[in-house]
C-alpha positions in Angstrom: 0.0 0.0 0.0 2.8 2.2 0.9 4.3 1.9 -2.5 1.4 2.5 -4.2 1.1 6.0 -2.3 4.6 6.7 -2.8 4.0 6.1 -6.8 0.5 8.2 -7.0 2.9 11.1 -5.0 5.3 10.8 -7.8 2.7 10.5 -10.6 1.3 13.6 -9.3 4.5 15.5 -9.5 5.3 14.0 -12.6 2.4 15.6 -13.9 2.5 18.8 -11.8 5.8 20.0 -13.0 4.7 18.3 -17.3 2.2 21.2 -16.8 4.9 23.7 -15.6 7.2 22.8 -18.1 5.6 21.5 -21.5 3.0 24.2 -23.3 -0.2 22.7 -24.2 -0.4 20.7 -20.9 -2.4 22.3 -17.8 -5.0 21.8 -14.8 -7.7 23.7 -13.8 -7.4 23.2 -10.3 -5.6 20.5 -7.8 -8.3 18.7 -7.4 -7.8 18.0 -11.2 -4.6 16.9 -10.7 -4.7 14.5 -8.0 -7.6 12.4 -9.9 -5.2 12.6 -13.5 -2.8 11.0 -11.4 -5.4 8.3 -10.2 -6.8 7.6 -13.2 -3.4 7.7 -15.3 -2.4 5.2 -12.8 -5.2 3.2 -13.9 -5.3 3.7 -17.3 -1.4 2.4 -16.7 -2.2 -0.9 -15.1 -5.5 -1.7 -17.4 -5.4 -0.4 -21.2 -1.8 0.1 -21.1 -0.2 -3.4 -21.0 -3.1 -4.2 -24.0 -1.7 -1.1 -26.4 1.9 -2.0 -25.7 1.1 -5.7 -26.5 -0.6 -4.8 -29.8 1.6 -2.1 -30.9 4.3 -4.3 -30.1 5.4 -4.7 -34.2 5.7 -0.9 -33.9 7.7 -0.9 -30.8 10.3 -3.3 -32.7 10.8 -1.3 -36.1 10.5 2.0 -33.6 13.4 0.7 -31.6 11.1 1.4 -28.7 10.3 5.0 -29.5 7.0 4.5 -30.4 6.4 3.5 -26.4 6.6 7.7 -26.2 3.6 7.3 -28.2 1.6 5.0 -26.0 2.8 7.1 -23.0 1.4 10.2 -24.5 -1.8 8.6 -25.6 -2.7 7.6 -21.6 -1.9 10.9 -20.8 -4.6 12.0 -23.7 -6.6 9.4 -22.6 -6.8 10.7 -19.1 -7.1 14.1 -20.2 -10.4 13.1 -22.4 -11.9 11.4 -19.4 -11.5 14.5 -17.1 -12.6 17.6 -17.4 -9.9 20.0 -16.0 -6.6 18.0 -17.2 -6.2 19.6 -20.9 -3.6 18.3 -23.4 -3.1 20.1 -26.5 -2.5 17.6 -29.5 -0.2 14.9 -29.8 3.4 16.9 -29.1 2.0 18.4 -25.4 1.3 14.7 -24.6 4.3 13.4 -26.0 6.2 15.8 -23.9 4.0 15.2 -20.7 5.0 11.5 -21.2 9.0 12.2 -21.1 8.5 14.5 -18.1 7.0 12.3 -16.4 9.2 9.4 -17.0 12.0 11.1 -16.0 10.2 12.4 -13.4 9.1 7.9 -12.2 12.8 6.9 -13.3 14.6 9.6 -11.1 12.2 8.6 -8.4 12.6 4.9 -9.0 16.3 5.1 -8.6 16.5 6.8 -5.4 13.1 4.8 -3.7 15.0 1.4 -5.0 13.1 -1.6 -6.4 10.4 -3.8 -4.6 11.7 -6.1 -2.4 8.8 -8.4 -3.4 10.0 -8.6 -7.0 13.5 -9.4 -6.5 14.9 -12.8 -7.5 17.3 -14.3 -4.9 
């Protein structure tokens, strides 16, 4: 449970500072922004692992780029689901989805990995 708050923390930030430093991306109040982090982390565990599996050709020839793509479009999807999370086009999400993997992977490296997943 803890881990789960300590990611919906970080997904919040990630998006927080996305909307500070990518045009295009914003929230209409903090309210807004705490449920884009909820539901991106839902839209993560559910439609995402089924888009990465089916884009997966793409993903190959792409050399993995084209997982930006799938990032940015469950930031889009997020942000057509709730009212006061606006994306502007394609590029805004695209650059919402580095920020806030930098923003997970930076996190990630200081927080460590899950004890539970690691093979002995």
């Amino acid at each position: 449970m803890l881990r789960f708050i300590v990611q919906f923390v970080v997904t919040c930030f990630g998006l927080w500072l996305s909307s500070r430093v990518v045009t295009g991306v914003d929230f209409l109040s903090n309210g807004s922004l705490l449920a884009a982090a909820l539901l991106l982390g839902i839209a993560n565990a559910v439609v995402r692992p089924i888009l990465t599996f089916v884009t997966f050709p793409l993903t190959i020839v792409t050399f993995g780029l084209f997982l930006l793509v799938v990032n940015a479009a469950m930031i889009g999807l997020v942000a057509s689901l709730l009212g006061g999370f606006v994306v502007d086009g394609l590029w805004a999400g695209i650059g919402a989805a580095v920020v806030t993997g930098i923003v997970s992977w930076i996190a990630g490296w200081f927080i460590g990995e899950d004890p539970k997943r690691r093979a002995d």
